[in-house]
N, CA, C and O atoms as a Tinker XYZ file with bonds, in Angstrom:
   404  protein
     1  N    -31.188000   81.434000 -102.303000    73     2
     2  CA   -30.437000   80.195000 -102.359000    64     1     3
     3  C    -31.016000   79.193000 -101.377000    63     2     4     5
     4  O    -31.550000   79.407000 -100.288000    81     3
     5  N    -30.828000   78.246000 -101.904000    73     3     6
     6  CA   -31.728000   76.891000 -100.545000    64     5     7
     7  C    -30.682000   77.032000  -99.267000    63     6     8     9
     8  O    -29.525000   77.428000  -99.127000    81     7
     9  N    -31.568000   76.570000  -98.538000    73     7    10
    10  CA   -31.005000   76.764000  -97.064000    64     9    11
    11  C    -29.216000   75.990000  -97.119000    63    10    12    13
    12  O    -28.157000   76.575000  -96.892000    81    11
    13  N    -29.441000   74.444000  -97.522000    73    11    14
    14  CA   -28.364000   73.791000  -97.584000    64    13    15
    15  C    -27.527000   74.399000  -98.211000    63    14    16    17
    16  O    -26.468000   74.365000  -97.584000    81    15
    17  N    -27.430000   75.002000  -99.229000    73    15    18
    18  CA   -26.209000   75.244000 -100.130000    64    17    19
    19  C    -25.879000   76.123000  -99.013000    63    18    20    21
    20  O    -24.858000   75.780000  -98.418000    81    19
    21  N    -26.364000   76.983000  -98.644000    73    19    22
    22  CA   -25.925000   78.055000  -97.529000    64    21    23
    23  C    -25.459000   77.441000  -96.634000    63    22    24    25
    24  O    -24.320000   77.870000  -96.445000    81    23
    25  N    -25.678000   76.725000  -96.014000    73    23    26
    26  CA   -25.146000   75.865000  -95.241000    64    25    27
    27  C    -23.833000   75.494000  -95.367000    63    26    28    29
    28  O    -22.906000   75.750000  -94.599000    81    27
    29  N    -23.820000   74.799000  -96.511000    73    27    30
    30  CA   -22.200000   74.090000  -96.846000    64    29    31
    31  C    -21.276000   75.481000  -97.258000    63    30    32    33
    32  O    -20.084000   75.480000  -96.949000    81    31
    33  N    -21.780000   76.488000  -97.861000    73    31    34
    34  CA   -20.396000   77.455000  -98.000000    64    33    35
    35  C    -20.415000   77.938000  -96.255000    63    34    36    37
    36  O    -19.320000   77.958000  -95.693000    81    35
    37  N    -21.421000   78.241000  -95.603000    73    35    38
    38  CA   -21.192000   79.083000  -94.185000    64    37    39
    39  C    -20.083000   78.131000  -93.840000    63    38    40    41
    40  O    -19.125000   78.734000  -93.355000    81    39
    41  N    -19.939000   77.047000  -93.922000    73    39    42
    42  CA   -19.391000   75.809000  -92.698000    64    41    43
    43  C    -18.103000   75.817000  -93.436000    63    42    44    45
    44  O    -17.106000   75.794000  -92.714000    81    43
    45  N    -17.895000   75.847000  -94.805000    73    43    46
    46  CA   -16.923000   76.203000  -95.786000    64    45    47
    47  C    -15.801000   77.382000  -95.527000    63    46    48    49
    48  O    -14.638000   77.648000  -95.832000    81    47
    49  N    -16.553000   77.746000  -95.007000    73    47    50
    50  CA   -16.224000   79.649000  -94.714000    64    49    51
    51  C    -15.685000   79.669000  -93.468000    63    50    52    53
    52  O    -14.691000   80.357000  -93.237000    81    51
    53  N    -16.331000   78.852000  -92.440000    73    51    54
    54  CA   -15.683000   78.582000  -90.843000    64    53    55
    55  C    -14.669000   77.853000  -91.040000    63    54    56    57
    56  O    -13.651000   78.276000  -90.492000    81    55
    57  N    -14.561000   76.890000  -91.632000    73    55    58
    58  CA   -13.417000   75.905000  -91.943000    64    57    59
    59  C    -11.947000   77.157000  -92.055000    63    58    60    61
    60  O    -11.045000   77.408000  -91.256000    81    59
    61  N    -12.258000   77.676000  -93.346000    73    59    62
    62  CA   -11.316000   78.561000  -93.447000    64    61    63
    63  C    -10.668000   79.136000  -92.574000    63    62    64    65
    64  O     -9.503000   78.997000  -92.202000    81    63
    65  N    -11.803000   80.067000  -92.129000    73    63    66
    66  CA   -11.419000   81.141000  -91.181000    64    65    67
    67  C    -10.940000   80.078000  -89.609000    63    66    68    69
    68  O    -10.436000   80.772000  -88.726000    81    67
    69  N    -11.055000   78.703000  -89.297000    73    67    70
    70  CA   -10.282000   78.201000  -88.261000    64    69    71
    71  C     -9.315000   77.701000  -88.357000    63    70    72    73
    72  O     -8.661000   77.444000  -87.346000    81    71
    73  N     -8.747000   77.290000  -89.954000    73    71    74
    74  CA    -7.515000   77.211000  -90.588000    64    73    75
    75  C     -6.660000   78.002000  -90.419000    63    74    76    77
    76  O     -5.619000   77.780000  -89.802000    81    75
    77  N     -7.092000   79.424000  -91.139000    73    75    78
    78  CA    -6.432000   80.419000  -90.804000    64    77    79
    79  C     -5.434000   80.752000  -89.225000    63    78    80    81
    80  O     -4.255000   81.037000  -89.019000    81    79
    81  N     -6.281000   80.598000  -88.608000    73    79    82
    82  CA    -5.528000   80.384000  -86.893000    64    81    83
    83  C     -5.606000   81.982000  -87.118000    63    82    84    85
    84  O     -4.481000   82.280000  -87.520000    81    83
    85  N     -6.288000   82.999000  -87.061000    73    83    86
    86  CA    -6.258000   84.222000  -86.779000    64    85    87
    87  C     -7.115000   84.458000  -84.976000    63    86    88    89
    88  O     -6.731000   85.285000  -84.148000    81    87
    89  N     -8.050000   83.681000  -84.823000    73    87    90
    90  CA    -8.841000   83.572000  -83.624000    64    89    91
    91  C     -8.784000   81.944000  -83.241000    63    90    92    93
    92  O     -8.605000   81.047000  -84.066000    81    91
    93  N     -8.989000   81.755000  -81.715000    73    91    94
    94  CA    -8.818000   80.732000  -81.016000    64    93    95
    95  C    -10.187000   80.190000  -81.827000    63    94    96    97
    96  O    -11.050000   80.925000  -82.307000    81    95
    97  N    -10.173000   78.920000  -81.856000    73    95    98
    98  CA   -11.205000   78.265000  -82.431000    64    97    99
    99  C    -12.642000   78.636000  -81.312000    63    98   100   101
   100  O    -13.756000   78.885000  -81.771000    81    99
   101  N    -12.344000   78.610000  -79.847000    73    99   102
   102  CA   -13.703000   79.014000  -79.050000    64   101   103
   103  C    -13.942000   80.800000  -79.642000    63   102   104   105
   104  O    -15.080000   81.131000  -79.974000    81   103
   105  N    -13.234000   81.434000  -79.691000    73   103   106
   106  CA   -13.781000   82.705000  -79.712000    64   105   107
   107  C    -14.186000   82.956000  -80.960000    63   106   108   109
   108  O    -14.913000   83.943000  -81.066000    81   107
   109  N    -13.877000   82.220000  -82.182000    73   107   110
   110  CA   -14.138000   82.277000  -83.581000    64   109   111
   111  C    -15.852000   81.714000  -83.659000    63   110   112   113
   112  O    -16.832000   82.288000  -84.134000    81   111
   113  N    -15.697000   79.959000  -82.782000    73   111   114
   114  CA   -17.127000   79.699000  -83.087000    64   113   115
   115  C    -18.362000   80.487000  -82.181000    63   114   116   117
   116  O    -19.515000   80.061000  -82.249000    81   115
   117  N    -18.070000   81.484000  -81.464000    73   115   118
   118  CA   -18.642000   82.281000  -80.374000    64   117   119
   119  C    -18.992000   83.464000  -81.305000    63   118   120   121
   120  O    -20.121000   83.951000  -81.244000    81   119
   121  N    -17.956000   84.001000  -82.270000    73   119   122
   122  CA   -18.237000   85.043000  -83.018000    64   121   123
   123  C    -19.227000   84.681000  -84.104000    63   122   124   125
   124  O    -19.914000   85.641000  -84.455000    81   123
   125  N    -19.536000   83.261000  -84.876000    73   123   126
   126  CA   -20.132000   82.790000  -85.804000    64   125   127
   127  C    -21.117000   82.117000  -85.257000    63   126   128   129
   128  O    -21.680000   81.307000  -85.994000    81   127
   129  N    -21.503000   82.223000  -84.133000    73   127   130
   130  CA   -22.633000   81.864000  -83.580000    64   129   131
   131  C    -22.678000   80.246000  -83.313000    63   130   132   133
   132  O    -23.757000   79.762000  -82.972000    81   131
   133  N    -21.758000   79.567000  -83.431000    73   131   134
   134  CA   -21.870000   78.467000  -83.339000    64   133   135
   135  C    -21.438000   77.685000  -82.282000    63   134   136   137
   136  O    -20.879000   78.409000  -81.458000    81   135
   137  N    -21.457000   76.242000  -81.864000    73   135   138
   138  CA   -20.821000   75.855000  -80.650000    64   137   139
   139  C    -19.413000   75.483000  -81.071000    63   138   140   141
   140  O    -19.271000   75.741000  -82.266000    81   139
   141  N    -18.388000   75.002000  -80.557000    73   139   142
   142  CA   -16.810000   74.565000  -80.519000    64   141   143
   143  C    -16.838000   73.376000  -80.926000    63   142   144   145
   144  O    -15.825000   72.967000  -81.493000    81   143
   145  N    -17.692000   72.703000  -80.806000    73   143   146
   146  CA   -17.206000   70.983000  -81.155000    64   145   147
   147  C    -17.928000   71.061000  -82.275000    63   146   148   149
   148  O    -17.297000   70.243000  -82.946000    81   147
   149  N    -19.069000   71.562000  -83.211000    73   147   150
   150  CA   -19.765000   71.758000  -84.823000    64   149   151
   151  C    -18.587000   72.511000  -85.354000    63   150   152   153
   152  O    -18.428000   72.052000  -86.485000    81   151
   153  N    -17.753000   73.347000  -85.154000    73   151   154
   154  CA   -16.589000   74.037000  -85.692000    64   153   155
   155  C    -15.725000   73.033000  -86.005000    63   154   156   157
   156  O    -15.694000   72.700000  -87.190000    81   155
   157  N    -14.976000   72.437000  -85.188000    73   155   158
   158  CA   -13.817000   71.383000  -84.746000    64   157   159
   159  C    -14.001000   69.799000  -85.526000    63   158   160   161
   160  O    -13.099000   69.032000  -85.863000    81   159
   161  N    -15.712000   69.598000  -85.694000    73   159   162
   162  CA   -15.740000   68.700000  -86.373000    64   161   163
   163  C    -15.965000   69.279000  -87.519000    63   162   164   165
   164  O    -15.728000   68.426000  -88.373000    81   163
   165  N    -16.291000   70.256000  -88.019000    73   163   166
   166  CA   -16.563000   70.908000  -89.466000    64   165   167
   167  C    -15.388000   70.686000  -89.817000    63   166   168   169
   168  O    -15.198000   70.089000  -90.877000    81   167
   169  N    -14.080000   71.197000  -88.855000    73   167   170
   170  CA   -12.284000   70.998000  -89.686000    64   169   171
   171  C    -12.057000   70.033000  -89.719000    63   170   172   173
   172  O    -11.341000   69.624000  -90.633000    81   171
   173  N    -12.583000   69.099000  -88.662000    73   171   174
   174  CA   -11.958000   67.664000  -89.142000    64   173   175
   175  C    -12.780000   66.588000  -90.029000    63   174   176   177
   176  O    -12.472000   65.407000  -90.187000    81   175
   177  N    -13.771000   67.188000  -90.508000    73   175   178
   178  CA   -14.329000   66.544000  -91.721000    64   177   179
   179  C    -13.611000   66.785000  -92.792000    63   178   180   181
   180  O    -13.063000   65.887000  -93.431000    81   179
   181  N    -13.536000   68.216000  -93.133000    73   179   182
   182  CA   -12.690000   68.836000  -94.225000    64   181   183
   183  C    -11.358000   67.975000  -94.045000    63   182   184   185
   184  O    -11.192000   67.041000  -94.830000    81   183
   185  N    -10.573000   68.181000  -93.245000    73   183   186
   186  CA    -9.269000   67.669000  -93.224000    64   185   187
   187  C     -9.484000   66.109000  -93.645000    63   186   188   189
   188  O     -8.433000   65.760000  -94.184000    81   187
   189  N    -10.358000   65.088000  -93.625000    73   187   190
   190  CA   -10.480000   63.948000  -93.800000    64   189   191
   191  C    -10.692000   63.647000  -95.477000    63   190   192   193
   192  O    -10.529000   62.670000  -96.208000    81   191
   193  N    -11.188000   65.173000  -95.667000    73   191   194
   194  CA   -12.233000   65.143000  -97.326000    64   193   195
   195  C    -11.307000   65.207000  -98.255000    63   194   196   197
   196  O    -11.341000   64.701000  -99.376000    81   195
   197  N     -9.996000   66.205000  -97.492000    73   195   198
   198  CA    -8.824000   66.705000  -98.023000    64   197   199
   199  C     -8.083000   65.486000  -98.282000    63   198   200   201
   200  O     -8.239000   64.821000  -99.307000    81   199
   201  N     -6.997000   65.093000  -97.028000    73   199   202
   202  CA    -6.075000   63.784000  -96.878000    64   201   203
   203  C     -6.530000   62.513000  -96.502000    63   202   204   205
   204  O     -5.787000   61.533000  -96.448000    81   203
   205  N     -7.960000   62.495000  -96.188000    73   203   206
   206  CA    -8.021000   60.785000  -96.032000    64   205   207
   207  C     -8.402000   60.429000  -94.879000    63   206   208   209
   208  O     -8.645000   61.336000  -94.084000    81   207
   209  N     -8.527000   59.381000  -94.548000    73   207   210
   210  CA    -8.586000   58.934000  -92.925000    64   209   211
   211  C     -8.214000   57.911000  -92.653000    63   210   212   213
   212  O     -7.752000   57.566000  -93.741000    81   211
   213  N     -8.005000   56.907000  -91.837000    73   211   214
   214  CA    -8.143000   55.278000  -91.211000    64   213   215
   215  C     -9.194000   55.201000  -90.468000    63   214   216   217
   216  O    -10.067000   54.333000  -90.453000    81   215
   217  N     -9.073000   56.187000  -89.820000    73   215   218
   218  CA   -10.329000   56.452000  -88.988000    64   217   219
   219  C    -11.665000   56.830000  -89.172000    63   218   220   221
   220  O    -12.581000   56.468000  -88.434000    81   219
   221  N    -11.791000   57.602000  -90.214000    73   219   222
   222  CA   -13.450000   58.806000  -90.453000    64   221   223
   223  C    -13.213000   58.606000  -91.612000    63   222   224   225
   224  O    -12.202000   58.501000  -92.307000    81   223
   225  N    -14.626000   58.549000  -91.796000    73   223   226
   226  CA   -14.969000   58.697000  -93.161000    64   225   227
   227  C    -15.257000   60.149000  -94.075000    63   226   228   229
   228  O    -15.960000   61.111000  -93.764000    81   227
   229  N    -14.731000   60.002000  -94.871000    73   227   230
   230  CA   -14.796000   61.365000  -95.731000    64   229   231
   231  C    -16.293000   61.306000  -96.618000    63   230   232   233
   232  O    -16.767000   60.224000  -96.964000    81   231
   233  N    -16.884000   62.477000  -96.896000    73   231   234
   234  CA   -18.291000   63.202000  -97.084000    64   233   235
   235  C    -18.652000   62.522000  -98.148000    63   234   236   237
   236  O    -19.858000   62.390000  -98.357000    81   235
   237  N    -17.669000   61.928000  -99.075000    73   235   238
   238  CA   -18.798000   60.893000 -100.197000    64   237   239
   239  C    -18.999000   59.840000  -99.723000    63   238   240   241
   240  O    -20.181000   59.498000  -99.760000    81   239
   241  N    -18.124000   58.965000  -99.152000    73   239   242
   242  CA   -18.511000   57.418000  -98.592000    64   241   243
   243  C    -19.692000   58.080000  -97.518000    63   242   244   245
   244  O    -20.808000   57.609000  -97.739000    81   243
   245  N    -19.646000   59.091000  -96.390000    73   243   246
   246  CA   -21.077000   59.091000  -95.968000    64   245   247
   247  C    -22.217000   59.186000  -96.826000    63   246   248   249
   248  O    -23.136000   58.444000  -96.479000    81   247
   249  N    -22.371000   59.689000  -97.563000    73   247   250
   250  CA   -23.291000   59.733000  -98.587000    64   249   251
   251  C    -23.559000   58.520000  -99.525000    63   250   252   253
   252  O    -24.643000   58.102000  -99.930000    81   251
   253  N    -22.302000   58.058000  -99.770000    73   251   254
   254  CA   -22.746000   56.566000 -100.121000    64   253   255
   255  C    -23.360000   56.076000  -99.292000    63   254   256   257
   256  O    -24.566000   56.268000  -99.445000    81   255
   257  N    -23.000000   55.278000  -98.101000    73   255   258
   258  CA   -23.097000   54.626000  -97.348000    64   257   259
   259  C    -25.111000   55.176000  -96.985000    63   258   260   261
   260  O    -26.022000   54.389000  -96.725000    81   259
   261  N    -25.190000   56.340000  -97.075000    73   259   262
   262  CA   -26.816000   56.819000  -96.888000    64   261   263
   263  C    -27.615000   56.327000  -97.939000    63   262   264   265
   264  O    -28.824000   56.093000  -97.923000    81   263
   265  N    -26.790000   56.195000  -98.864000    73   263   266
   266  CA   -27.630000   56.107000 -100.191000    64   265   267
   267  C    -28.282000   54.549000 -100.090000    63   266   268   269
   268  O    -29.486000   54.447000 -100.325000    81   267
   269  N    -27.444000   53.223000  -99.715000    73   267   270
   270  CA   -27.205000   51.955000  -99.145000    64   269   271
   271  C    -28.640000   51.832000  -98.676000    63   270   272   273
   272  O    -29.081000   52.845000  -98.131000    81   271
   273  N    -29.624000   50.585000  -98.797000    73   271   274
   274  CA   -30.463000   49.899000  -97.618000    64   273   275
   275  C    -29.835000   49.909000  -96.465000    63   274   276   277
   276  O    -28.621000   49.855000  -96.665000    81   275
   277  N    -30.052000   49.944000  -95.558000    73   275   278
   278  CA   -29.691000   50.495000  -93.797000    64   277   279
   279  C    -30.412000   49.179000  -92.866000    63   278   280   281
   280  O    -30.413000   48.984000  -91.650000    81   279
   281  N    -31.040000   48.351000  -94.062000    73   279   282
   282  CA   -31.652000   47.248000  -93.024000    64   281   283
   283  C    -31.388000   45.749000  -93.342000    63   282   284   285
   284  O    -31.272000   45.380000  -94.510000    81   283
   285  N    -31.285000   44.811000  -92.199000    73   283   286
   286  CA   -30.858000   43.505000  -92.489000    64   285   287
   287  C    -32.274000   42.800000  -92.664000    63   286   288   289
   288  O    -33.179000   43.583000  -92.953000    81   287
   289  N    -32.579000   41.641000  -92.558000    73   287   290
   290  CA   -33.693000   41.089000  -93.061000    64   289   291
   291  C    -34.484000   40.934000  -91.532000    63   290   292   293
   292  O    -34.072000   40.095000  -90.731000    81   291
   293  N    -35.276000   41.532000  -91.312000    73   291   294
   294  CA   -36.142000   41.416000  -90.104000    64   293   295
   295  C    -36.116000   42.855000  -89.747000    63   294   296   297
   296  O    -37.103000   43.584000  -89.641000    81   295
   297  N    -34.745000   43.214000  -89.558000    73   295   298
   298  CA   -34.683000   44.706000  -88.620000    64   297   299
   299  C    -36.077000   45.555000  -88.827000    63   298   300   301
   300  O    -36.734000   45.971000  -87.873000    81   299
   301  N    -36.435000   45.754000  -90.198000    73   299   302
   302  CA   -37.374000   47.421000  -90.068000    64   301   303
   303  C    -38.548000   46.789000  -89.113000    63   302   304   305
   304  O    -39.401000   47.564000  -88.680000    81   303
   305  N    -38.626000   45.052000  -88.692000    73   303   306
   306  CA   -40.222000   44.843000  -88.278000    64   305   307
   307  C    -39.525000   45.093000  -86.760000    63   306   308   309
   308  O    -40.268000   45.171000  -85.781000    81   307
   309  N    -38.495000   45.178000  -86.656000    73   307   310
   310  CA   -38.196000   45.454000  -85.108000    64   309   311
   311  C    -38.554000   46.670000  -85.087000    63   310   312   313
   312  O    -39.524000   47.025000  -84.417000    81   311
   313  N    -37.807000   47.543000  -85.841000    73   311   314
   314  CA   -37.517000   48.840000  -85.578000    64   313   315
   315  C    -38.948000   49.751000  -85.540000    63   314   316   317
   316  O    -38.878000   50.899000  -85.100000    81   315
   317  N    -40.207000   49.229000  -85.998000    73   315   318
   318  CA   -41.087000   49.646000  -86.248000    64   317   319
   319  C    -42.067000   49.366000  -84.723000    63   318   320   321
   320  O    -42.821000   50.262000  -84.344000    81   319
   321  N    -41.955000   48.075000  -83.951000    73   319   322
   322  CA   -42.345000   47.824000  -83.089000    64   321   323
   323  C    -42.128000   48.299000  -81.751000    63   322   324   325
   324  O    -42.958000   48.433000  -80.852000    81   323
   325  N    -40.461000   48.616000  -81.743000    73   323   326
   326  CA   -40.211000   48.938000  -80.271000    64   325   327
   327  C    -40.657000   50.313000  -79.900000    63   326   328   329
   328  O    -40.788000   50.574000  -78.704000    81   327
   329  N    -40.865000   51.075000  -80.663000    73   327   330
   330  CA   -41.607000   52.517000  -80.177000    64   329   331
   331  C    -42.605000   52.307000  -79.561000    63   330   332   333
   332  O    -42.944000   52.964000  -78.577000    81   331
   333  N    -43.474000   50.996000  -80.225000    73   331   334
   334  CA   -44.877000   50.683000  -80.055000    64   333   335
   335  C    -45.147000   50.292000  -78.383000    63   334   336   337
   336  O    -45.993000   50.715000  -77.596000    81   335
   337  N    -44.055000   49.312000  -78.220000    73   335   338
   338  CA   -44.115000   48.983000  -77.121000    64   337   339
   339  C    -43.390000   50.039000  -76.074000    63   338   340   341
   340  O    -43.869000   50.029000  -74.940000    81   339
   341  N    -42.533000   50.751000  -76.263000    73   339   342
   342  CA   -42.381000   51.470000  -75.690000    64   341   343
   343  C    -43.479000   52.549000  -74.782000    63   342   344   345
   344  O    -43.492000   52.630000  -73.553000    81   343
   345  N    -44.286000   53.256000  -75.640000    73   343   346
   346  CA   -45.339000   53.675000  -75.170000    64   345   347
   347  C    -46.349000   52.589000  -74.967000    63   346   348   349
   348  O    -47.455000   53.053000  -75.244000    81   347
   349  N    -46.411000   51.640000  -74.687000    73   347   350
   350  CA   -47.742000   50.528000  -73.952000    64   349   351
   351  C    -46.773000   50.577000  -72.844000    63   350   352   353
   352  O    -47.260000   51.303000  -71.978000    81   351
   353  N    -45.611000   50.130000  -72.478000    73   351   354
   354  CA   -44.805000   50.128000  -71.012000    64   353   355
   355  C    -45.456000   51.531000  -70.471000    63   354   356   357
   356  O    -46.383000   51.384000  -69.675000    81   355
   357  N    -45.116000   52.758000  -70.775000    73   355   358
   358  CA   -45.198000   53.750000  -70.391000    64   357   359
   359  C    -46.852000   54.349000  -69.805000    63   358   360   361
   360  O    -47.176000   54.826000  -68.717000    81   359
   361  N    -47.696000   54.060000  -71.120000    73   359   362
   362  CA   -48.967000   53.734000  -70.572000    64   361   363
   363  C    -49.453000   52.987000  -68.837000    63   362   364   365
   364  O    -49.999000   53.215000  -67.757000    81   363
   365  N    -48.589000   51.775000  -69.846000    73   363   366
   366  CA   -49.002000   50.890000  -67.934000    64   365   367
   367  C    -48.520000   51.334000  -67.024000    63   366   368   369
   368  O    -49.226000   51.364000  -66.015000    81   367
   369  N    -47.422000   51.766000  -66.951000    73   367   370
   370  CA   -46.450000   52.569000  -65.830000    64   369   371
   371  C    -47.326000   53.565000  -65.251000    63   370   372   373
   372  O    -47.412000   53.543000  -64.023000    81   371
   373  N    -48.062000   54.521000  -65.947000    73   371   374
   374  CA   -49.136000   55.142000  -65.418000    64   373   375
   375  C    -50.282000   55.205000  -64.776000    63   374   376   377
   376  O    -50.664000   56.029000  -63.946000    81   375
   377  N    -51.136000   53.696000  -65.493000    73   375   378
   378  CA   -52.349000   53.649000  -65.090000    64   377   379
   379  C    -51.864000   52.955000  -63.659000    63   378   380   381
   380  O    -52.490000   53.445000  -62.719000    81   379
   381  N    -50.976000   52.012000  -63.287000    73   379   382
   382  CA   -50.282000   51.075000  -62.460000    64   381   383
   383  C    -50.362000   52.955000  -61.511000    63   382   384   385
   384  O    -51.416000   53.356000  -61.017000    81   383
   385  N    -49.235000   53.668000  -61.476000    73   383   386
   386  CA   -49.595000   55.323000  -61.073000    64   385   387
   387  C    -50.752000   55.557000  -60.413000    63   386   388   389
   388  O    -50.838000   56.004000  -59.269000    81   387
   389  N    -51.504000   55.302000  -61.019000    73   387   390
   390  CA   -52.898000   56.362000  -60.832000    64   389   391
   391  C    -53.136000   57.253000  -61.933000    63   390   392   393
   392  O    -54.182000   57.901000  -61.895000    81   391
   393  N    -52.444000   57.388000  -62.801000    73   391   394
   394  CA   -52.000000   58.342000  -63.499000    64   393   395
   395  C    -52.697000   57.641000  -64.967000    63   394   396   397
   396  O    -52.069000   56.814000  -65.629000    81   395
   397  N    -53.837000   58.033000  -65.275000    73   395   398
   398  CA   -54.271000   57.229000  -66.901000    64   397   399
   399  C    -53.908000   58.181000  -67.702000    63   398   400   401
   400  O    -53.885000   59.382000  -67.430000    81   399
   401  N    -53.563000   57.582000  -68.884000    73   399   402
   402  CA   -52.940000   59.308000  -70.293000    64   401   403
   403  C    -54.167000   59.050000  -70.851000    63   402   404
   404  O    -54.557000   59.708000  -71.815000    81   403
């Protein structure tokens, strides 16, 4: 099975089993190998997917919303540049050092 599908029933499967309330949510995501707050938000995604939100968005509008252009008119020439310059600062910061990369 692809990794993802595995994915969504494992997280499917934790959901449950922290629903359930049989184990404290830390000792449950400790037993499933996972951390407490990927558990906690796994239920409160579900719970959002379930009843709704005001607040969070539920798993199709994220997916919409991914599906969406993500850029305003200029942004990608920013977004493409500041890395650039980022490493020329960092460069100079060095040679300025003593330090040439």
């Amino acid at each position: 099975m692809p990794r993802r599908l595995l994915a969504a029933e494992f997280r499917q499967r934790a959901v449950e089993l922290a629903r359930a309330g049989d184990k404290p949510v830390a000792v449950l995501a400790k037993d499933l190998g996972v951390s407490e707050s990927y558990l906690r938000d796994w239920t409160a995604q579900a719970d959002t997917d379930t009843n709704g939100s005001d607040v969070r968005l539920t798993s199709a509008e994220k997916k919409e919303l991914q599906s969406e252009p993500r850029h305003v008119d200029g942004l990608p020439a920013v977004m493409r540049t500041a890395p650039a310059l980022r490493r020329r600062r960092h460069r100079m910061a060095l040679s300025r050092a003593g330090r040439v990369p």
